[in-house]
C-alpha positions, 0 to 999 in steps of 0.5 A: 107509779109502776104498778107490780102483781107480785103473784106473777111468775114465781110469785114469790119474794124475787118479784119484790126484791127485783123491783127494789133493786130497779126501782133504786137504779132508776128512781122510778117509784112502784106499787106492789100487791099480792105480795108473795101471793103463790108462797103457802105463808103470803106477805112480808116475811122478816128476810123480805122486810129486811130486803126492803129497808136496806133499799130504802136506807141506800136510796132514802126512799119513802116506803107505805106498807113495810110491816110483817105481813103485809100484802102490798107496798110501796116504794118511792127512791131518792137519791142512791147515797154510798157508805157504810151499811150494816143490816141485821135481818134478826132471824135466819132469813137469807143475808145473801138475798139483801146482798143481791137485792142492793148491789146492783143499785149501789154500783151506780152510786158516786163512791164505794160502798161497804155493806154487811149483813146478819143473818142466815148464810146457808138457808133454803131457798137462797144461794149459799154464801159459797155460792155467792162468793164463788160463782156469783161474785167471780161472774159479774165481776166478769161484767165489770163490777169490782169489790170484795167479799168476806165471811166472818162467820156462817148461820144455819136455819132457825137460829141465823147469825151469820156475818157477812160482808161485801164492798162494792166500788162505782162501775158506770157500765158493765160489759155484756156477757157472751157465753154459749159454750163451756169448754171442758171441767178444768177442776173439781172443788168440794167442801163439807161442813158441819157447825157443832154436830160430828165431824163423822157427818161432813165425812158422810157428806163427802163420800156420797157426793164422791160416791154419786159422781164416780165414773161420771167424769173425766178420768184425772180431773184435779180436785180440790177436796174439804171437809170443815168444822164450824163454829156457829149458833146453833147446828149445821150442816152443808156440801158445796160443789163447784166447776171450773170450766174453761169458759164458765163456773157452776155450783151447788149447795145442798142443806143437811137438817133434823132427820135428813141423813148425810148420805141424802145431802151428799147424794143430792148436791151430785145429783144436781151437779151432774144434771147440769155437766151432762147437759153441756150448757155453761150457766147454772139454772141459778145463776141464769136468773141472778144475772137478769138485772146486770145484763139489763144495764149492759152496754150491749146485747147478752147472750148466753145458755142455761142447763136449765130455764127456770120460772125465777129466769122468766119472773126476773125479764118480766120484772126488769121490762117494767122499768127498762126498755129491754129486748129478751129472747128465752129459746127452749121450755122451763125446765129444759136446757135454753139460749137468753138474749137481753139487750137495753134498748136505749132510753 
């Protein structure tokens, strides 16, 4: 049985999650302790349970330690099985993160799979579902996975209920990701949304955003420009903005709250943005790591550049090297622009 520190690297709920992911792939058991150990509330949150008990439905695996709170599980896989799955963390814990946490062993099951999750859609700390559905989908669909996406309804933190949906078919390899330059910005799509709170503070949003990004990019760059109203539980609010390169896409959520001016929301997620454009590397700090256990199956080496190395980049090769042979290159300090080489060492 692999044995996990999971107060390495980051130290917090991706070690867990990226071990599930790996451990249902290879049918390989694992332990893990100091579960969450660097996060200021350890253990098992509700979202990371949820996380664990989706893997362990798919993959019918015998699981010691999967209670709220507890520093230490583990997990033993049986057999991948396909079909229809719905999960309802309860809470607004991120339904984005369980997607992400049994996709990639459900593409190596023998039939489709259809998997919806209750939860929080646009919650911190976790990608936005615009994000997952328009740059994380599109990016490893670049890699061979195929499958559709689809949001019922959106949930904000504290009270969740989001409905989300993703299907996702077979896929025996995916292809390798080669992507070291960018091209230039072919379009510019932002969306502003509010959920039961003024339509006046989407407007906000919008306009710090476009405020903050005036004179930063290339004079007559088409745009794609929303403001939205959402029905939802509860009270919400984000902006979403995304880049179309001819080679690659990036984007960026930020998260309105009690006592957070609009203008704050709006400001930041240009700001974010614009550190990644200015750099001129291709992949988003965020999707750099999202990709790890993807390129670890690839049927060749990986190579590709990040606007940013980030501690989750390093916790997610170090989790993926104890259950495939993988070689992995990081060029470049964390919190710095880097080049990433993965390649599978076959078995």
């Amino acid at each position: 049985m692999i044995e996990i520190d999971g107060s390495m690297g980051e130290g917090g709920g991706q070690v867990l999650r990226s071990a599930l992911s790996l451990s249902c792939l290879t049918g390989q058991a694992f332990h893990i302790y100091n579960i969450r150990k660097n996060r200021s509330k350890s253990g098992l949150m509700r979202q990371h349970l949820m996380a664990v008990q989706a893997a362990a439905r798919i993959a019918s695996a015998n699981v010691a330690g999967d209670r709220l709170g507890s520093p230490e599980l583990s997990f033993l896989p049986d057999r991948i099985t396909p079909g229809e799955y719905s999960f309802d963390i309860g809470t607004a814990g991120s339904a984005t993160l369980v997607l992400q946490t049994v996709i990639p062993p459900l593409l190596a099951a023998r039939k489709a799979s259809r998997v919806t999750v209750i939860g929080g859609t646009h919650v911190p700390f976790s990608p936005s579902w615009n994000y997952f559905a328009e740059i994380f989908w599109p990016s490893i669909a670049r890699l061979g996975v195929r499958g559709e996406t689809e949001a019922g309804s959106f949930g904000f933190y504290p009270k969740g209920g989001g409905r989300v949906t993703c299907t996702v078919q077979p896929a025996e390899a995916l292809a390798p990701y080669q992507v070291r330059e960018r091209g230039r910005l072919t379009r510019l799509r932002i969306v502003s949304a509010v959920g039961n709170l003024p339509r006046t503070i989407a407007e906000r949003q919008l306009q710090a955003a476009l405020s903050g990004l005036k004179g930063r990019l290339e004079r007559g760059l088409p745009m794609d420009i929303e403001t939205r109203e959402l029905t939802i539980f509860g009270q919400g609010t984000f902006i979403f903005i995304k880049g179309e390169y001819e080679h690659a896409v990036a984007g960026f959520t930020a998260l309105g709250e009690r006592g957070k001016p609009a203008e704050t929301v709006g400001s930041e997620a240009a700001r974010e943005f614009l550190e990644h454009h200015e750099s001129g590397e291709p992949v988003d700090p965020h999707l750099a790591d999202q990709l790890v256990l993807y390129l670890a199956r690839a049927s060749a080496g990986s190579l590709f550049r990040t606007s940013r190395v980030t501690s989750h980049l390093a916790t997610n090769l170090l989790v993926a090297g104890y259950f495939l042979k993988l070689a992995c290159r990081v060029e470049g300090s964390e919190g710095e622009p880097g080049a990433v080489a993965i390649t599978p060492i076959p078995q």
